[in-house]
Structures are given as structure tokens and as C-alpha cells.
C-alpha positions in Angstrom: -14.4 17.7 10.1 -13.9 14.0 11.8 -15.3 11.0 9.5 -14.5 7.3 9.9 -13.4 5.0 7.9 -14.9 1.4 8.3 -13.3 -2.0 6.7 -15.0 -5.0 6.7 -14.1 -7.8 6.0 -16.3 -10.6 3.6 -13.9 -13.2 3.2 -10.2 -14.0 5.6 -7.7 -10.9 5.0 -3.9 -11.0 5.6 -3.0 -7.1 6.4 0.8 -8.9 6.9 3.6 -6.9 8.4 6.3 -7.9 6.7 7.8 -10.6 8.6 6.4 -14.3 10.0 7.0 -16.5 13.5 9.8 -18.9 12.9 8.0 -22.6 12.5 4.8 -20.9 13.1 3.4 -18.8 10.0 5.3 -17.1 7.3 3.4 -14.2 6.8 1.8 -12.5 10.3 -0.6 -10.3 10.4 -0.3 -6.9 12.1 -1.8 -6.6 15.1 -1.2 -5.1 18.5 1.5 -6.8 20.7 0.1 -5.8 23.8 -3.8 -6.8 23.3 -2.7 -9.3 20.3 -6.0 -7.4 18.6 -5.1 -7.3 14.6 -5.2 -4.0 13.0 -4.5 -1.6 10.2 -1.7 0.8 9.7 -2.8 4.1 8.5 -0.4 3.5 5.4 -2.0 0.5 3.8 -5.2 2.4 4.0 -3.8 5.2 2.6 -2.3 3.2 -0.1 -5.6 1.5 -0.8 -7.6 4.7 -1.2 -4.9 6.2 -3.3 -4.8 3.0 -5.9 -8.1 3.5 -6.4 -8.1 6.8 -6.7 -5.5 6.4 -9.8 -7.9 4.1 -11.3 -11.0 6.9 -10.9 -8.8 9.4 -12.5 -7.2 7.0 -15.7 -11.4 5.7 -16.2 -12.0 9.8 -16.3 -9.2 10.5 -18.9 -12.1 11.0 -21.9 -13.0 13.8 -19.9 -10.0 16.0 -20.3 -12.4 19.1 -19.2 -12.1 17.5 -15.7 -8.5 16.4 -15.5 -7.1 19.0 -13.7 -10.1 19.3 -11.7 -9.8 16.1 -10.4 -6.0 15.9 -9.7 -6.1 18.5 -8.1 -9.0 17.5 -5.8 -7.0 14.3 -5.4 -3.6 16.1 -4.1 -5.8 18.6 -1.6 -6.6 14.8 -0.1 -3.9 12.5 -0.4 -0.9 14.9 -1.7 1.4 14.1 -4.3 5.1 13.2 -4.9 7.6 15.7 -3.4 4.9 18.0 -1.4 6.2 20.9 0.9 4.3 21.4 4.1 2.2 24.1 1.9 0.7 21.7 -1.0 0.6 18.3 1.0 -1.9 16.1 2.0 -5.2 17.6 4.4 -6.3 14.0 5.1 -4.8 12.0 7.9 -5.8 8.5 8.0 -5.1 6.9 11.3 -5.1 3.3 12.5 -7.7 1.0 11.6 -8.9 -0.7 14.6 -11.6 -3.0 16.4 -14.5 -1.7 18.1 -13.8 0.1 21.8 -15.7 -1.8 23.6 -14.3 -4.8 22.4 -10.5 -3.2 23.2 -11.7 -2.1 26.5 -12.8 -5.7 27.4 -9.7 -7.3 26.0 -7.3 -5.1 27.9 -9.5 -5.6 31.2 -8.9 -9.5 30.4 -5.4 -9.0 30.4 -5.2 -6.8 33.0 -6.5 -9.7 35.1 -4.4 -12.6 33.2 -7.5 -14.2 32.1 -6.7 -14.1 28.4 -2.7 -13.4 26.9 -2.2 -11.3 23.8 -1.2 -14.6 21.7 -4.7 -16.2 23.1 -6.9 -13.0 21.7 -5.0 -13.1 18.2 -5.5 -16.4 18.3 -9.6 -16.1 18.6 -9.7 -13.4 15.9 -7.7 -15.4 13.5 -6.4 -18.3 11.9 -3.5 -20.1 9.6 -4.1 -20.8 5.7 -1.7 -23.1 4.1 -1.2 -23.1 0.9 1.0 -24.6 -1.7 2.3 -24.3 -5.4 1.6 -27.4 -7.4 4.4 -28.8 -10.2 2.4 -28.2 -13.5 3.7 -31.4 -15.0 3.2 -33.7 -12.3 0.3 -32.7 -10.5 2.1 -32.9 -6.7 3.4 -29.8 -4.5 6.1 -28.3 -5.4 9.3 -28.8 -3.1 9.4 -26.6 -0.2 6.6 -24.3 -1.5 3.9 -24.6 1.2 3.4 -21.2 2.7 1.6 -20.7 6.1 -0.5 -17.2 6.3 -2.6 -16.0 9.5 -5.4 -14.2 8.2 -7.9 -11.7 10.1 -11.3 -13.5 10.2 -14.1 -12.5 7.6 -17.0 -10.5 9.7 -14.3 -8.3 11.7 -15.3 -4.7 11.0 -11.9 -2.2 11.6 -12.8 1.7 11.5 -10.0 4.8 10.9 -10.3 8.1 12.1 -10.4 10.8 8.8 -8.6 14.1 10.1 -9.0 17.3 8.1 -6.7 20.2 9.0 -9.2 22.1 6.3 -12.6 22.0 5.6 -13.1 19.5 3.0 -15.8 21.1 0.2 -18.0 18.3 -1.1 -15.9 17.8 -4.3 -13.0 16.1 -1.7 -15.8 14.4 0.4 -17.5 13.0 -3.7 -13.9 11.9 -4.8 -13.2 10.3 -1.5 -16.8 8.4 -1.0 -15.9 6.8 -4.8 -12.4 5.9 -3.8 -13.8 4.1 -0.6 -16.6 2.2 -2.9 -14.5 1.1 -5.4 -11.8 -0.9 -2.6 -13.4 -4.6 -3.4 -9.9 -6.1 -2.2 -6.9 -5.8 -0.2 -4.3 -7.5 1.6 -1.9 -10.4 0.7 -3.2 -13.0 -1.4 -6.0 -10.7 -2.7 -5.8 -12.1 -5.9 -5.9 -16.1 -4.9 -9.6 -15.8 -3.3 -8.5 -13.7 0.2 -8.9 -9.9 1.1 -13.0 -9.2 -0.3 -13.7 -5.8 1.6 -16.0 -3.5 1.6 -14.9 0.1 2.6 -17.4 3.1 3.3 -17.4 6.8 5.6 -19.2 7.5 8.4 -19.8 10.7 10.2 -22.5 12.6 11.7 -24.2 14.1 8.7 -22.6 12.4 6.9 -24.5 10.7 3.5 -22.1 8.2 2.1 -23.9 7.1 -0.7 -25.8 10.7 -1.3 -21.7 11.5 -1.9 -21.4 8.8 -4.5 -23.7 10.0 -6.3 -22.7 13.2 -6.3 -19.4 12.2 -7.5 -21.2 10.7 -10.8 -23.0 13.9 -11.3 -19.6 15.3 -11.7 -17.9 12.8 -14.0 -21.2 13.2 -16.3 -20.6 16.8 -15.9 -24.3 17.5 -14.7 -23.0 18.8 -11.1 
């Protein structure tokens, strides 16, 4: 089975890689180098799904019927700490990118040196400053202003879902609630940036039919 993964953004998201541009920004925002298109490593999805999906399971702890139930549906998708090739993850989550069409225009625009990389990235995104303020005097802090680039609310990224197994609709229930329940992400998440919304598509595929069926479980009626 192939599902996506779609992320869009409400509000400006940093999905930073680690590092900034030297008297440019401090904190960059992965993206391609060749198109300058932002994106999403596979990881960070991965480790968004996976925090919620701690949260789902401590919420469910009342129902100790269903704990082993549930971590176990949990490790069939994401794996668990020190899995062999036999008992690891059957989920892949790829790269989180931009709509084709939208690559395939950007790389013909390079292609034929209309646009650079740095102009694209530059279109999709912009630079927040911020800075901490002294709590006793009411000015900025000394060298604490921060520059961020951050994705631009209204960009939509999508991940391919690989299965190397059928997923039975237990997997699919857990993972549609894990998906719902990613309402941030991102650097500065919890100063005002990073509101997402995360859901699955796929031929066939009824997200929120799966949410529900996920609450017929944790009420024990499914």
C-alpha cells in the first residue's frame, strides 16, 4: 500500500537544518540546494508522528486491556529501540516535498537561468527576527536578536507512506490519529510559529472514516 502524507502549513514554519548563513540568518531552513525549494526530511516527520504517538498511548494508559495492543500496533509502524531487521519498522516515510508540477517548473526555470536556487527560496520564504527582552529593564537583551527563515504559511509539503506489509486497519486507525493530533512543529513552535495540520491520502483511502475508527477502539466498541 502507497499513502501520502500532506503538511500544511497555517502559520510560518522553520523545519531548520541545524546550521544558519554567516550575517544572513541563524537558523536556515532545509531546503534543496539545487532548486532552493524548502522541504522535509523523512526524520522530522518520523519524529513528529512518533511524539504523538507516545502521547495517544500515555492518554490510553486507563485502558490497560489495550496496552499491549497498542504498542505493539505502534512498533509494527514506527519500530522500537534496538529492532533487528525482523521486528523493525514497516513504515518508510520519505521526503516531504512541494507539489511536482511546481518542481518541474522550478527546475525548467533554472535550467534556462531565469530564476537561481537562492531566488526560489527566497519567494517561498522569509527572515523573522526576534529578540530576548531584559526582564528588569524592558530593552533587548545584549546580543540576543536571532534571525530565523521560515517556510511561508499556505505551502502544502506531501511524503510518500511505504509499507513493505499490508497494513490491517488497526495500523492505518493508529496512524490517521497520530497524523490529527500534529497541531505543531518546527523551531519556535512554542513562540507562535509551526501551526500544521497533518492528514493521509491514498486512493481509497478515508482519513477521517480511520479516525473514527481509531476511537471505536480506545472506547473498546470496535
Amino acid at each position: 500500500m502507497n499513502l501520502t502524507l500532506t503538511v500544511k502549513l497555517l502559520s510560518d514554519t522553520t523545519f531548520g537544518r541545524g546550521d544558519g548563513v554567516a550575517g544572513l540568518v541563524d537558523e536556515e531552513v532545509e531546503h534543496d540546494s539545487a532548486t532552493g525549494l524548502p522541504i522535509i526530511r523523512g526524520r522530522t516527520l518520523k519524529g513528529l508522528l512518533v511524539e504523538e504517538c507516545a502521547n495517544i498511548l500515555y492518554a490510553l494508559r486507563s485502558r490497560p486491556d489495550l496496552e499491549d495492543f497498542n504498542k505493539k500496533t505502534a512498533a509494527w509502524l514506527f519500530g522500537s529501540g534496538g529492532s533487528t531487521l525482523a521486528d523493525g519498522a514497516h513504515m518508510r516515510i520519505g521526503r516531504g516535498e512541494l507539489p511536482h508540477d511546481l518542481q518541474q517548473q522550478v527546475r525548467y526555470s533554472i535550467q534556462t537561468q531565469k530564476y537561481g536556487a537562492a531566488e526560489i527560496l527566497e519567494s517561498l520564504t522569509t527572515i523573522r527576527r526576534q529578540t530576548a527582552v531584559d526582564e528588569e529593564t524592558g530593552v533587548p537583551a545584549d546580543r540576543s536578536l536571532r534571525a530565523s527563515r521560515v517556510a511561508l504559511r499556505g505551502l502544502t509539503f506531501r511524503a510518500a507512506l511505504d509499507f513493505d506489509q499490508e497494513p490491517e486497519p488497526h495500523h492505518l486507525a493508529l496512524l490517521a490519529a497520530c497524523a490529527a493530533s500534529v497541531r505543531r512543529a518546527g523551531s519556535g513552535r512554542n513562540r507562535g510559529r509551526g501551526r500544521v495540520e497533518i492528514r493521509i491520502e491514498g486512493p481509497d483511502f478515508d482519513f477521517d472514516g480511520y479516525l473514527e475508527h481509531f476511537a471505536s477502539l480506545a472506547r473498546g466498541q470496535a
